[in-house]
N, CA, C and O atoms as a GROMACS GRO file, in nm:
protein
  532
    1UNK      N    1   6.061   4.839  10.055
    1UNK     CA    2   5.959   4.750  10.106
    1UNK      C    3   5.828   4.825  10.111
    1UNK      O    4   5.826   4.947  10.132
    2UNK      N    5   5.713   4.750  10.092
    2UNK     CA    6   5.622   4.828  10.036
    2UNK      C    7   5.521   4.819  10.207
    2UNK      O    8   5.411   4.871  10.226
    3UNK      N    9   5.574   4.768  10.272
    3UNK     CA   10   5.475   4.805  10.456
    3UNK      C   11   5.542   4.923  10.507
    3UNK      O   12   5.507   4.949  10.622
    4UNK      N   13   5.651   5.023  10.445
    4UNK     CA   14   5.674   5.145  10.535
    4UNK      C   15   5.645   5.230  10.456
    4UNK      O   16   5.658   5.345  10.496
    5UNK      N   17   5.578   5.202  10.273
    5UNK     CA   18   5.575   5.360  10.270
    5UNK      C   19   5.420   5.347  10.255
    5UNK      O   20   5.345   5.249  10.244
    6UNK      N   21   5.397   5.513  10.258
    6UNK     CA   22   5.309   5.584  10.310
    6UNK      C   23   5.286   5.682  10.212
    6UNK      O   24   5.368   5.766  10.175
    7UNK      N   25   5.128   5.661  10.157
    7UNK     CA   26   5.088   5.724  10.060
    7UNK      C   27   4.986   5.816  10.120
    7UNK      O   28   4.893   5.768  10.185
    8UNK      N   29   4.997   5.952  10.102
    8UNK     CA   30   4.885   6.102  10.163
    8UNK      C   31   4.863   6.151  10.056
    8UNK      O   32   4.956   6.184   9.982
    9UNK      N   33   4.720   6.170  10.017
    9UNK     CA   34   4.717   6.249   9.939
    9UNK      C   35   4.562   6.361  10.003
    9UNK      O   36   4.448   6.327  10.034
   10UNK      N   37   4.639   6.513  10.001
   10UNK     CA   38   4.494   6.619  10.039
   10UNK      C   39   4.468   6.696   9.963
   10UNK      O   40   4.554   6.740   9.886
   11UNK      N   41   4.390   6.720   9.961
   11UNK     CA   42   4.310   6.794   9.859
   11UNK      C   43   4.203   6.905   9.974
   11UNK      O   44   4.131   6.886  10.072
   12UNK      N   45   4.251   7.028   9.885
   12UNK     CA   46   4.204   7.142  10.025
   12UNK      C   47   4.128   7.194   9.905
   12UNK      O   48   4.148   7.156   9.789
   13UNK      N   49   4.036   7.285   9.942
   13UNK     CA   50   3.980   7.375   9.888
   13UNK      C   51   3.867   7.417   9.944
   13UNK      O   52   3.831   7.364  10.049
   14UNK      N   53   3.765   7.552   9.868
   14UNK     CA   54   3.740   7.641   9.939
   14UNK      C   55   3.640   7.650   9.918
   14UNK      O   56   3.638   7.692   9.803
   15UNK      N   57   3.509   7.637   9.964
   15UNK     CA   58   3.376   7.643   9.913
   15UNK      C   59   3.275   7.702  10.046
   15UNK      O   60   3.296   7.663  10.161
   16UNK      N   61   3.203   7.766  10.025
   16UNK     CA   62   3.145   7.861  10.106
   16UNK      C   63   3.185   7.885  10.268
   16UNK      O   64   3.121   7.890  10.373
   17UNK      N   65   3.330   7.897  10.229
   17UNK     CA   66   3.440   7.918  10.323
   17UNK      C   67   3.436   7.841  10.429
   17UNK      O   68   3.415   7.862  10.548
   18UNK      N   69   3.475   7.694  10.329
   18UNK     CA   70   3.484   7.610  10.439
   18UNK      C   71   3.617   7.536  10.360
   18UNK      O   72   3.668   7.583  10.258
   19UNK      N   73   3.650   7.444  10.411
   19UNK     CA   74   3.812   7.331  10.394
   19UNK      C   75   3.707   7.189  10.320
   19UNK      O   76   3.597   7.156  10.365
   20UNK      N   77   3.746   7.151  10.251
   20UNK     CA   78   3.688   6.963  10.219
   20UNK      C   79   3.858   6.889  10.193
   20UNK      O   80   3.947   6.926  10.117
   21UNK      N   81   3.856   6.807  10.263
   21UNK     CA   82   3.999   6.748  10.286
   21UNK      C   83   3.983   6.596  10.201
   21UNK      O   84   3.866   6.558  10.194
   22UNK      N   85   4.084   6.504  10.136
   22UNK     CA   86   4.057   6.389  10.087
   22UNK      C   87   4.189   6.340  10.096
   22UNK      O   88   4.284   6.392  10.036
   23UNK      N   89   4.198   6.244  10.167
   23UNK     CA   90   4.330   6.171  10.210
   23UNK      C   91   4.349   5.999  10.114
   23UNK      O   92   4.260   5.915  10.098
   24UNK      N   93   4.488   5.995  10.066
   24UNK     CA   94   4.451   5.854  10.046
   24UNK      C   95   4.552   5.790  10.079
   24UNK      O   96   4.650   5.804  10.006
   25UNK      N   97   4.564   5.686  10.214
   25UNK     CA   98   4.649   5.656  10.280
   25UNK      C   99   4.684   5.497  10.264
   25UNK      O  100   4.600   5.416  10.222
   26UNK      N  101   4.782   5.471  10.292
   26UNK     CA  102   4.822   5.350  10.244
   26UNK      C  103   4.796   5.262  10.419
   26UNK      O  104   4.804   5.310  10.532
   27UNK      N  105   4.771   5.149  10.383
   27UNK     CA  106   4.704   5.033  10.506
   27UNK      C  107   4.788   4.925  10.490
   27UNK      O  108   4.752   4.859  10.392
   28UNK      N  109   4.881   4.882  10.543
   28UNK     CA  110   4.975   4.763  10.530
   28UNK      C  111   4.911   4.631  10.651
   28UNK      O  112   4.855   4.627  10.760
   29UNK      N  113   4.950   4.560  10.575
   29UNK     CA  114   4.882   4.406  10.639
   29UNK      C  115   5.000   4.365  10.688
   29UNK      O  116   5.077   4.313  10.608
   30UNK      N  117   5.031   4.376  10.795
   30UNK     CA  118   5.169   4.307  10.873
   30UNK      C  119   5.189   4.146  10.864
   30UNK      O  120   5.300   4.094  10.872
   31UNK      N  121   5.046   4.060  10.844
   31UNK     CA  122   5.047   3.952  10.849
   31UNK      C  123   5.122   3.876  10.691
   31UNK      O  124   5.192   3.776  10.678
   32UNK      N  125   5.074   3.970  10.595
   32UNK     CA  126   5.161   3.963  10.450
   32UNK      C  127   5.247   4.044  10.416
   32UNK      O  128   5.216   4.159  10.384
   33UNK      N  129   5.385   3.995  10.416
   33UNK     CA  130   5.430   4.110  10.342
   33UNK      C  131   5.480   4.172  10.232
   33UNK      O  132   5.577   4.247  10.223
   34UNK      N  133   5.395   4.128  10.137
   34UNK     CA  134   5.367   4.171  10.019
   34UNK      C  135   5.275   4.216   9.954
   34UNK      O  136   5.258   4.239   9.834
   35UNK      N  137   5.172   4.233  10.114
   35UNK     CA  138   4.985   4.292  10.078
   35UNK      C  139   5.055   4.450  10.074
   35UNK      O  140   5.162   4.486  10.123
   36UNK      N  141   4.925   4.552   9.978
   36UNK     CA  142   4.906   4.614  10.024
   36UNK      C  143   4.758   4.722  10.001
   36UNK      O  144   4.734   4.746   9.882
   37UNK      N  145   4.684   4.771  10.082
   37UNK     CA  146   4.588   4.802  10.052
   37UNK      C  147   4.547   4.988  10.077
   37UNK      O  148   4.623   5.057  10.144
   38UNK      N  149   4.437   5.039  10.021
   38UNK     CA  150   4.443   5.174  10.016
   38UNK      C  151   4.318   5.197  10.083
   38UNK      O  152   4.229   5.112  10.089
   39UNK      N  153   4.313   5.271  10.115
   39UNK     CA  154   4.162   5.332  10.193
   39UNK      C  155   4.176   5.518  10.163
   39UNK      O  156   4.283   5.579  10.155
   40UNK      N  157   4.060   5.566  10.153
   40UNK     CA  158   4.054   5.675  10.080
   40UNK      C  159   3.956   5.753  10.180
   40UNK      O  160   3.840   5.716  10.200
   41UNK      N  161   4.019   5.870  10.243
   41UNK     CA  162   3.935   5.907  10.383
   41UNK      C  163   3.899   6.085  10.304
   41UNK      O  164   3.995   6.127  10.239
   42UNK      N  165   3.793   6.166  10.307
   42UNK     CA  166   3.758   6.229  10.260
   42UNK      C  167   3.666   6.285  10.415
   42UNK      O  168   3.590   6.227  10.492
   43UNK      N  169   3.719   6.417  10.407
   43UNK     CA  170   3.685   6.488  10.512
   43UNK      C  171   3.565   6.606  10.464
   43UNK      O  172   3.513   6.694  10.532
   44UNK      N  173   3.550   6.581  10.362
   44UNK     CA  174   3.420   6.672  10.365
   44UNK      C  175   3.274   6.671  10.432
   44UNK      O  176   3.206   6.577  10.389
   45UNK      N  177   3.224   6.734  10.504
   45UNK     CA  178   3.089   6.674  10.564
   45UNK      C  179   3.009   6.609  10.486
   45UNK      O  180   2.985   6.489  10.494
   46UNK      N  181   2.965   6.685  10.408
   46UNK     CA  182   2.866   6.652  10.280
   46UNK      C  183   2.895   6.559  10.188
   46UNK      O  184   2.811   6.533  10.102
   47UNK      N  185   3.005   6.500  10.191
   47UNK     CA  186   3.080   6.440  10.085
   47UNK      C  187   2.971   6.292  10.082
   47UNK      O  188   2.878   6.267  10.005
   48UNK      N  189   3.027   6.207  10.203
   48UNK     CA  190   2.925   6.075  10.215
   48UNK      C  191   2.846   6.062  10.245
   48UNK      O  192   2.819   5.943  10.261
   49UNK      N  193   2.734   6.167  10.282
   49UNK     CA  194   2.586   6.163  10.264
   49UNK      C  195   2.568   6.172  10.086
   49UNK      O  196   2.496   6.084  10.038
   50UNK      N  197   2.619   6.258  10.005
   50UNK     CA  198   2.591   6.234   9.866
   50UNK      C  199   2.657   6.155   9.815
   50UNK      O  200   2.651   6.184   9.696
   51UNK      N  201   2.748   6.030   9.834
   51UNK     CA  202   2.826   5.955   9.785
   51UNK      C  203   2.717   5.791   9.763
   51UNK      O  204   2.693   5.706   9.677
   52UNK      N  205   2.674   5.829   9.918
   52UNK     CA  206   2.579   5.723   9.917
   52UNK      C  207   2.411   5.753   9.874
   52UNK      O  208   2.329   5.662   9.866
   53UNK      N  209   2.385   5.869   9.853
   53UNK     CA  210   2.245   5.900   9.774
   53UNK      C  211   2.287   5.900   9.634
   53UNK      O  212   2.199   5.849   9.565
   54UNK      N  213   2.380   5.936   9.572
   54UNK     CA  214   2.409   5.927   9.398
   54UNK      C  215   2.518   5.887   9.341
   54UNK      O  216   2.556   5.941   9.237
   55UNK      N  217   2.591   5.784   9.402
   55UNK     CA  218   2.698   5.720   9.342
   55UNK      C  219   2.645   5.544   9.272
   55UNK      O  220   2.586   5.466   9.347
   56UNK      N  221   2.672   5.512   9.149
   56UNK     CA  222   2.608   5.428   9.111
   56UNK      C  223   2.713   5.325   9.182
   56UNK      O  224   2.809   5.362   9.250
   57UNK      N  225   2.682   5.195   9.157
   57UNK     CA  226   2.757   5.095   9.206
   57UNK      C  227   2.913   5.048   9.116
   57UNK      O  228   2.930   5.028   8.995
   58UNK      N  229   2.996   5.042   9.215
   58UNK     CA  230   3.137   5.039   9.139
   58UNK      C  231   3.175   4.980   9.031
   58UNK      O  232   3.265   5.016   8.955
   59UNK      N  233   3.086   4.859   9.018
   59UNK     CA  234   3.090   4.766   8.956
   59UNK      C  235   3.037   4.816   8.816
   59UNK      O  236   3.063   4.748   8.716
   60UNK      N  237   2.958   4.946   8.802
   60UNK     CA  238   2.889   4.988   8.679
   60UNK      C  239   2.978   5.034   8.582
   60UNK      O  240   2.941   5.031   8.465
   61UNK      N  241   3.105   5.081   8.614
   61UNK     CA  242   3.202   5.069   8.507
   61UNK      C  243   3.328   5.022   8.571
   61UNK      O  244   3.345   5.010   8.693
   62UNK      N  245   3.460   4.982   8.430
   62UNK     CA  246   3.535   4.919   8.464
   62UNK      C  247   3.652   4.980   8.541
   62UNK      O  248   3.666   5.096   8.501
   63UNK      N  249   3.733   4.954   8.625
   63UNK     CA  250   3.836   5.021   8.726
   63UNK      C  251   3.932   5.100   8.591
   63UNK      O  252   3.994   5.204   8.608
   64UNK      N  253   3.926   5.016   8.448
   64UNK     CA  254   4.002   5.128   8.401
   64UNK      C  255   3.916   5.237   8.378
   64UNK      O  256   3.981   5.339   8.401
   65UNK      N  257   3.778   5.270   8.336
   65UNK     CA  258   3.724   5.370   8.301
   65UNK      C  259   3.748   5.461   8.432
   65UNK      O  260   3.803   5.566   8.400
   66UNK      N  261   3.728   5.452   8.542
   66UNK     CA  262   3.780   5.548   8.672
   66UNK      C  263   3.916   5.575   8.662
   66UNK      O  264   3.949   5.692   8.681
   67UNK      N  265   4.042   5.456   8.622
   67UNK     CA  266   4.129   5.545   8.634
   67UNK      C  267   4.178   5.610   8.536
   67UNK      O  268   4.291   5.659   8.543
   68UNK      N  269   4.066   5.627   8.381
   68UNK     CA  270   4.127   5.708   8.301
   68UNK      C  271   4.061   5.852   8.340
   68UNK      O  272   4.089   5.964   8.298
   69UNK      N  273   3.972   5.816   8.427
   69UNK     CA  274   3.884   5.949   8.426
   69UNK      C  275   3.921   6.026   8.557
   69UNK      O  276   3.906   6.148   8.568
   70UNK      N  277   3.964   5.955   8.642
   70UNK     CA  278   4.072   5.977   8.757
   70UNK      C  279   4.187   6.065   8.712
   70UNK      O  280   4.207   6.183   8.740
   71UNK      N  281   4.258   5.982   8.635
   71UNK     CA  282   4.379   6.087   8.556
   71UNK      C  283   4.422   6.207   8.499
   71UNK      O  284   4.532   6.262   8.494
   72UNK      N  285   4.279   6.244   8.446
   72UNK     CA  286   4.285   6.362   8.388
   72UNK      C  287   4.195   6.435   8.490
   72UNK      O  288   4.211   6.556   8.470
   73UNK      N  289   4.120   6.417   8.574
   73UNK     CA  290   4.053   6.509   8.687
   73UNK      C  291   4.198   6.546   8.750
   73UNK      O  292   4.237   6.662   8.754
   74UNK      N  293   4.282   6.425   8.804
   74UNK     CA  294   4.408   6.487   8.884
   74UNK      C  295   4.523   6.568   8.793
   74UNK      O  296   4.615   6.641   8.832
   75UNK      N  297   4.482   6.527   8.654
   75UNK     CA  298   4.596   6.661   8.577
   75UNK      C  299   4.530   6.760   8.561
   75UNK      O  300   4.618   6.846   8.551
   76UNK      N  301   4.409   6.823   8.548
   76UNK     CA  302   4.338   6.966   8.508
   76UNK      C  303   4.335   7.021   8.686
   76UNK      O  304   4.327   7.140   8.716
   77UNK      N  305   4.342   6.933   8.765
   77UNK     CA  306   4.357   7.000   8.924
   77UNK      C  307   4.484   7.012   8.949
   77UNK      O  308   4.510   7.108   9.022
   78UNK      N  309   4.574   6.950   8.913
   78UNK     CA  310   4.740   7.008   8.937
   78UNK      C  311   4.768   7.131   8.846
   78UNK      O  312   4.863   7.209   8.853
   79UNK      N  313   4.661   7.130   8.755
   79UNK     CA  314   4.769   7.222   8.622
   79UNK      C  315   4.698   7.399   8.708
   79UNK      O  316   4.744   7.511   8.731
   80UNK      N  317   4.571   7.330   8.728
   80UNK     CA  318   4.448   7.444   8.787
   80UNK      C  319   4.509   7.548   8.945
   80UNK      O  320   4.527   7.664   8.981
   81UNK      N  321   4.516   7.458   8.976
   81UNK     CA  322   4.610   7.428   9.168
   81UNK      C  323   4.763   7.516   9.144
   81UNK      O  324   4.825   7.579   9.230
   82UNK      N  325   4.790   7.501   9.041
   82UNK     CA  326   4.974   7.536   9.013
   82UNK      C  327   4.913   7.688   8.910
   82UNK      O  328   4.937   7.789   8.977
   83UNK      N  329   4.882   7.705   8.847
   83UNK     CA  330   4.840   7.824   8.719
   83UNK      C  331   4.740   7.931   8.763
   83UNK      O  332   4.764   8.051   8.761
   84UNK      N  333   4.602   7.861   8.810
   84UNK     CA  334   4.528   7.922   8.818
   84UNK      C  335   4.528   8.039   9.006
   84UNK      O  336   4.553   7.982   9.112
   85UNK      N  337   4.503   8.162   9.001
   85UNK     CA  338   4.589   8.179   9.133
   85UNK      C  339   4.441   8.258   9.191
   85UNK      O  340   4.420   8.280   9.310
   86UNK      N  341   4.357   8.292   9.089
   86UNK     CA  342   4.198   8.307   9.131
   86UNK      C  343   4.102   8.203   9.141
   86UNK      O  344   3.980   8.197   9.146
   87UNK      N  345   4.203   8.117   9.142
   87UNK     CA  346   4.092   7.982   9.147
   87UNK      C  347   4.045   7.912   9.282
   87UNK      O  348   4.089   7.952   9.390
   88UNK      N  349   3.975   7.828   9.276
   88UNK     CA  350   3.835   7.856   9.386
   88UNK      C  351   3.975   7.733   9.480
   88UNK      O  352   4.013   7.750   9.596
   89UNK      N  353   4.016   7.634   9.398
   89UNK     CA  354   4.105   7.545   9.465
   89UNK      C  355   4.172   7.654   9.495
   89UNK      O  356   4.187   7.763   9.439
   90UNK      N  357   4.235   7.574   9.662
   90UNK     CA  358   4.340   7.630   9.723
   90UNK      C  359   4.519   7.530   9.658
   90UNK      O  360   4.509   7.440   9.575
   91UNK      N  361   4.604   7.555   9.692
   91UNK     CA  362   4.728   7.477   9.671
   91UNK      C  363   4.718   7.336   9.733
   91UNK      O  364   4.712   7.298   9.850
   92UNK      N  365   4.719   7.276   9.622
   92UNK     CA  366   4.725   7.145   9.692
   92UNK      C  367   4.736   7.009   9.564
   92UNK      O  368   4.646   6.951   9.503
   93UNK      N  369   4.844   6.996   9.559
   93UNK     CA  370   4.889   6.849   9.464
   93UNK      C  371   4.794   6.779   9.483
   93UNK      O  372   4.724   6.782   9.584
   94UNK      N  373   4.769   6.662   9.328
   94UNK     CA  374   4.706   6.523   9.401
   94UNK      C  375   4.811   6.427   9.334
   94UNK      O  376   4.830   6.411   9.214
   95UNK      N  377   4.882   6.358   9.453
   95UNK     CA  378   4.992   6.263   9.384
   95UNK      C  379   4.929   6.120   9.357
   95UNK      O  380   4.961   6.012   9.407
   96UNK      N  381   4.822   6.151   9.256
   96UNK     CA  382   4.813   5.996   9.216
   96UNK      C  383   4.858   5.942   9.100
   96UNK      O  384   4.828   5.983   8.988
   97UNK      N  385   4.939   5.840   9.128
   97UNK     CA  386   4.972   5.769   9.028
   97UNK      C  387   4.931   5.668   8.931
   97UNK      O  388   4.866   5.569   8.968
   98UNK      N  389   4.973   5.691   8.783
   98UNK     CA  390   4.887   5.582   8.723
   98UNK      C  391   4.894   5.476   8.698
   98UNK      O  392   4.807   5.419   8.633
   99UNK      N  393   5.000   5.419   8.742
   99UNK     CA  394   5.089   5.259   8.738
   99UNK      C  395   5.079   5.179   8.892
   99UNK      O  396   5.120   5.066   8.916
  100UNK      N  397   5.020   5.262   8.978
  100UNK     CA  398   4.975   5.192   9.090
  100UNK      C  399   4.794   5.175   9.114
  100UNK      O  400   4.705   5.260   9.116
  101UNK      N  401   4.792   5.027   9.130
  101UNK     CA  402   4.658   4.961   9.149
  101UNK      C  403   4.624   5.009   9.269
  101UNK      O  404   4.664   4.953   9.372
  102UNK      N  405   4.549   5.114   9.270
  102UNK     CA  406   4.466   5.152   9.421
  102UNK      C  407   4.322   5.033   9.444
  102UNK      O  408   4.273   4.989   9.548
  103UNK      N  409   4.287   5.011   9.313
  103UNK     CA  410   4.182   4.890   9.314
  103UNK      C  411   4.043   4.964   9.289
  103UNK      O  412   4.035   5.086   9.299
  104UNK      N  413   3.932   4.884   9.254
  104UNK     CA  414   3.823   4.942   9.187
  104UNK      C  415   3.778   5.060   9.311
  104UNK      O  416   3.786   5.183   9.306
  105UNK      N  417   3.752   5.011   9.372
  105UNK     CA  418   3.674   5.087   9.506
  105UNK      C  419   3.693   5.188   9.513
  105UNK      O  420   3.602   5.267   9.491
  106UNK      N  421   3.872   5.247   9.560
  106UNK     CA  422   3.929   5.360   9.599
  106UNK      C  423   3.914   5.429   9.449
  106UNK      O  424   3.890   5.550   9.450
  107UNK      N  425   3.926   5.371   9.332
  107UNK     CA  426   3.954   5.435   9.216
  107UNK      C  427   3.750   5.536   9.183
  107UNK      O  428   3.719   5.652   9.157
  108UNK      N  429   3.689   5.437   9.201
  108UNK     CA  430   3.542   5.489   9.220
  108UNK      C  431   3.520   5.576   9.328
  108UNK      O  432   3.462   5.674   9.282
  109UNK      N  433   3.540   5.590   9.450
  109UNK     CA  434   3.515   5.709   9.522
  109UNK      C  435   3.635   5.801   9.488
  109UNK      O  436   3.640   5.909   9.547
  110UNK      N  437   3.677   5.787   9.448
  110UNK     CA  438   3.811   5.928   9.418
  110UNK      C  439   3.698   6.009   9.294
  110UNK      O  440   3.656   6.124   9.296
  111UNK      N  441   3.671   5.901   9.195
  111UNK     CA  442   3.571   5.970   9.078
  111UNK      C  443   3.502   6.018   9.139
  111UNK      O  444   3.518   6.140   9.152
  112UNK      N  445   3.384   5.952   9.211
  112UNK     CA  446   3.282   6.060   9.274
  112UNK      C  447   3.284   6.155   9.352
  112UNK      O  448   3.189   6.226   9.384
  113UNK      N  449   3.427   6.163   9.397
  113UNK     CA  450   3.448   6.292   9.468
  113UNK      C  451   3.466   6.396   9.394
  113UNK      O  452   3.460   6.512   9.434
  114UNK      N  453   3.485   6.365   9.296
  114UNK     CA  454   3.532   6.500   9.135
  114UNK      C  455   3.418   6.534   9.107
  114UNK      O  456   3.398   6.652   9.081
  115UNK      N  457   3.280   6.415   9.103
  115UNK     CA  458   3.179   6.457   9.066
  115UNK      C  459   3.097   6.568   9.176
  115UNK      O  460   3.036   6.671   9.148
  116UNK      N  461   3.117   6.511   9.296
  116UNK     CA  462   3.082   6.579   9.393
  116UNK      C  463   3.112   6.757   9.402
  116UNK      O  464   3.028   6.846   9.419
  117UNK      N  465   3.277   6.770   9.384
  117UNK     CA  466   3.337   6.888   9.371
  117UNK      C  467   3.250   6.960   9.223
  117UNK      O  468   3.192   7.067   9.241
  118UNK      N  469   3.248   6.908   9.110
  118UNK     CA  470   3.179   6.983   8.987
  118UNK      C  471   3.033   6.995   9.012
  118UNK      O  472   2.966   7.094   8.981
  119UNK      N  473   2.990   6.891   9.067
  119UNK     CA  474   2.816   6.923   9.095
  119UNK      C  475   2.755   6.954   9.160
  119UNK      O  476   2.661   7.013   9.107
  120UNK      N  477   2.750   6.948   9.277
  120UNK     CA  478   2.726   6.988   9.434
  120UNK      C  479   2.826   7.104   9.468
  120UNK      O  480   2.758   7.201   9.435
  121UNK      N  481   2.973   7.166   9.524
  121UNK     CA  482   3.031   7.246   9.535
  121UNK      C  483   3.037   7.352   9.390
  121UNK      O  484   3.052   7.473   9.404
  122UNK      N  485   3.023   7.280   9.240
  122UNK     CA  486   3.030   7.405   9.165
  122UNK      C  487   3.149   7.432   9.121
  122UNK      O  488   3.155   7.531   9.049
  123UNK      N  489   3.250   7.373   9.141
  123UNK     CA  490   3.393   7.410   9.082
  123UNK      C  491   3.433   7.279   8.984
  123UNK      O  492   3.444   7.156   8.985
  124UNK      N  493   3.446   7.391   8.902
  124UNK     CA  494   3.449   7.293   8.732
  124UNK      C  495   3.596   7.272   8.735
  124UNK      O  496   3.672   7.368   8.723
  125UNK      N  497   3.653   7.119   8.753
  125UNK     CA  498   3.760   7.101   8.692
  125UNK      C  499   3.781   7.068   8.574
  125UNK      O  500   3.879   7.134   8.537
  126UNK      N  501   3.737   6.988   8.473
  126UNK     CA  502   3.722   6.986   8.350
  126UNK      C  503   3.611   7.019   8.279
  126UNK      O  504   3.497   6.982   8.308
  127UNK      N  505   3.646   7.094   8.178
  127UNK     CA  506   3.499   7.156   8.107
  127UNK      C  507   3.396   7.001   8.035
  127UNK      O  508   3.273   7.000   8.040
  128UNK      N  509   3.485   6.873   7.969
  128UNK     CA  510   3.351   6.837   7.922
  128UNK      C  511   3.376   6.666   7.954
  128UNK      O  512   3.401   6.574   7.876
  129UNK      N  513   3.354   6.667   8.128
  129UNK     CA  514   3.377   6.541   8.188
  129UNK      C  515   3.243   6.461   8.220
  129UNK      O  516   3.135   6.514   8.194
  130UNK      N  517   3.248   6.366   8.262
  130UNK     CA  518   3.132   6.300   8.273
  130UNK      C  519   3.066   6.340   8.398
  130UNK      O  520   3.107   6.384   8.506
  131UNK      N  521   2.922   6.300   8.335
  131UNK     CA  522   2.810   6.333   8.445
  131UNK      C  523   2.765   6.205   8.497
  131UNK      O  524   2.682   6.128   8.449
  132UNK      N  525   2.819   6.198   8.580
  132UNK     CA  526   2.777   6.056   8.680
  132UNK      C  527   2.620   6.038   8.720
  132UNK      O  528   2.558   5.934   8.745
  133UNK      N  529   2.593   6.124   8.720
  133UNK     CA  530   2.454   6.131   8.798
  133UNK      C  531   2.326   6.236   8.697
  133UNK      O  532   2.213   6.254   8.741
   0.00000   0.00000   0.00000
Protein backbone atom coordinates (compact mmCIF):
# COMPACT_ATOMS: atom_id res chain seq x y z
CA UNK A 1 0.00 0.00 0.00
CA UNK A 2 1.41 3.04 -1.12
CA UNK A 3 0.24 5.49 2.42
CA UNK A 4 2.98 3.49 4.59
CA UNK A 5 5.89 3.66 2.56
CA UNK A 6 8.30 6.16 3.06
CA UNK A 7 10.63 7.59 0.69
CA UNK A 8 14.22 9.52 2.36
CA UNK A 9 16.48 10.49 0.37
CA UNK A 10 20.03 12.62 1.95
CA UNK A 11 22.46 13.83 0.42
CA UNK A 12 25.46 15.00 2.79
CA UNK A 13 28.37 16.67 1.75
CA UNK A 14 31.09 18.91 2.53
CA UNK A 15 31.71 22.37 1.53
CA UNK A 16 33.57 24.90 3.51
CA UNK A 17 33.10 22.52 6.32
CA UNK A 18 29.80 22.62 6.56
CA UNK A 19 26.80 19.54 5.98
CA UNK A 20 23.95 20.59 2.98
CA UNK A 21 21.29 17.90 3.61
CA UNK A 22 18.34 17.14 0.80
CA UNK A 23 15.54 14.95 1.86
CA UNK A 24 12.80 13.62 -0.38
CA UNK A 25 10.00 12.42 1.62
CA UNK A 26 6.94 10.89 0.72
CA UNK A 27 3.37 12.89 1.97
CA UNK A 28 0.35 10.53 1.94
CA UNK A 29 -3.21 11.96 1.68
CA UNK A 30 -5.20 9.82 4.16
CA UNK A 31 -8.34 11.21 2.61
CA UNK A 32 -7.29 9.14 -0.82
CA UNK A 33 -5.98 6.17 -0.83
CA UNK A 34 -4.42 5.96 -3.78
CA UNK A 35 -2.89 9.71 -3.67
CA UNK A 36 0.43 10.10 -3.37
CA UNK A 37 2.60 13.10 -3.20
CA UNK A 38 6.44 14.14 -2.71
CA UNK A 39 7.84 17.17 -1.18
CA UNK A 40 11.57 17.68 -1.42
CA UNK A 41 13.12 19.39 1.85
CA UNK A 42 16.76 20.57 1.30
CA UNK A 43 18.64 21.68 4.28
CA UNK A 44 21.16 23.76 2.91
CA UNK A 45 21.11 27.44 4.09
CA UNK A 46 22.00 28.93 0.91
CA UNK A 47 20.22 26.54 -1.10
CA UNK A 48 16.61 28.63 -1.30
CA UNK A 49 17.79 31.97 -1.29
CA UNK A 50 19.56 30.91 -4.77
CA UNK A 51 16.79 28.65 -5.88
CA UNK A 52 14.58 31.53 -5.86
CA UNK A 53 17.13 34.28 -7.35
CA UNK A 54 18.19 31.78 -10.43
CA UNK A 55 15.96 29.01 -10.97
CA UNK A 56 13.95 29.53 -14.19
CA UNK A 57 10.31 28.57 -14.00
CA UNK A 58 9.43 24.77 -14.00
CA UNK A 59 7.39 25.00 -16.62
CA UNK A 60 10.56 26.11 -18.95
CA UNK A 61 11.36 22.60 -19.65
CA UNK A 62 9.58 19.39 -19.82
CA UNK A 63 9.40 17.03 -16.44
CA UNK A 64 11.08 14.57 -18.80
CA UNK A 65 14.05 16.84 -19.58
CA UNK A 66 14.63 17.05 -15.48
CA UNK A 67 14.21 13.58 -15.11
CA UNK A 68 16.68 12.68 -17.73
CA UNK A 69 18.98 15.15 -16.34
CA UNK A 70 18.07 14.11 -12.79
CA UNK A 71 19.23 10.57 -13.69
CA UNK A 72 22.44 10.87 -14.62
CA UNK A 73 23.34 13.72 -11.88
CA UNK A 74 22.09 10.78 -9.38
CA UNK A 75 24.33 8.09 -11.32
CA UNK A 76 27.78 10.19 -11.58
CA UNK A 77 26.93 10.98 -7.56
CA UNK A 78 26.42 7.30 -6.63
CA UNK A 79 29.29 6.10 -8.85
CA UNK A 80 31.39 9.44 -7.32
CA UNK A 81 29.97 8.80 -3.48
CA UNK A 82 30.90 4.82 -3.84
CA UNK A 83 34.64 5.20 -5.99
CA UNK A 84 35.74 8.38 -5.42
CA UNK A 85 37.23 8.36 -1.59
CA UNK A 86 39.00 12.04 -2.03
CA UNK A 87 36.02 13.35 -3.09
CA UNK A 88 34.53 16.50 -1.78
CA UNK A 89 30.97 14.31 -1.42
CA UNK A 90 30.73 12.59 1.73
CA UNK A 91 28.87 8.82 1.59
CA UNK A 92 25.67 9.15 0.78
CA UNK A 93 23.24 7.24 -1.89
CA UNK A 94 20.58 9.10 -3.83
CA UNK A 95 17.75 6.49 -4.19
CA UNK A 96 15.93 8.02 -6.92
CA UNK A 97 14.07 6.20 -9.02
CA UNK A 98 13.24 6.44 -12.60
CA UNK A 99 9.85 4.76 -13.01
CA UNK A 100 8.40 6.75 -10.17
CA UNK A 101 6.50 10.13 -10.98
CA UNK A 102 7.83 12.51 -8.28
CA UNK A 103 6.04 15.20 -10.64
CA UNK A 104 7.40 18.32 -12.42
CA UNK A 105 8.10 20.42 -9.32
CA UNK A 106 10.08 17.97 -7.10
CA UNK A 107 11.82 16.75 -10.39
CA UNK A 108 12.90 20.72 -11.04
CA UNK A 109 14.20 21.53 -7.63
CA UNK A 110 16.14 18.25 -7.33
CA UNK A 111 17.82 19.73 -10.87
CA UNK A 112 18.55 22.93 -9.36
CA UNK A 113 19.98 21.61 -6.52
CA UNK A 114 22.76 19.84 -8.82
CA UNK A 115 23.04 23.13 -10.32
CA UNK A 116 23.44 24.76 -7.12
CA UNK A 117 26.08 22.01 -5.86
CA UNK A 118 28.27 22.55 -9.48
CA UNK A 119 27.91 26.36 -9.41
CA UNK A 120 27.72 28.01 -6.24
CA UNK A 121 29.46 25.09 -3.89
CA UNK A 122 32.00 24.10 -6.86
CA UNK A 123 31.76 20.39 -6.86
CA UNK A 124 31.53 19.09 -10.35
CA UNK A 125 29.37 16.13 -10.66
CA UNK A 126 29.27 15.75 -14.27
CA UNK A 127 31.88 17.20 -16.48
CA UNK A 128 29.57 18.44 -19.47
CA UNK A 129 25.98 19.04 -17.84
CA UNK A 130 23.81 21.80 -18.27
CA UNK A 131 24.10 25.30 -17.24
CA UNK A 132 20.87 26.40 -15.96
CA UNK A 133 21.71 29.75 -15.30
Amino acid sequence: MKNFIFILLILIFAACSSQQNIQLNEVSDKEENDSVSYELIVLDPGFETWYISYSKPSWYHSQSYYENWNQQYVNAWNYQSIWRRNSQLLDGQINYDSQTDYGLEINHKLFYYFQYVEQVLKIRIIANGPRAI
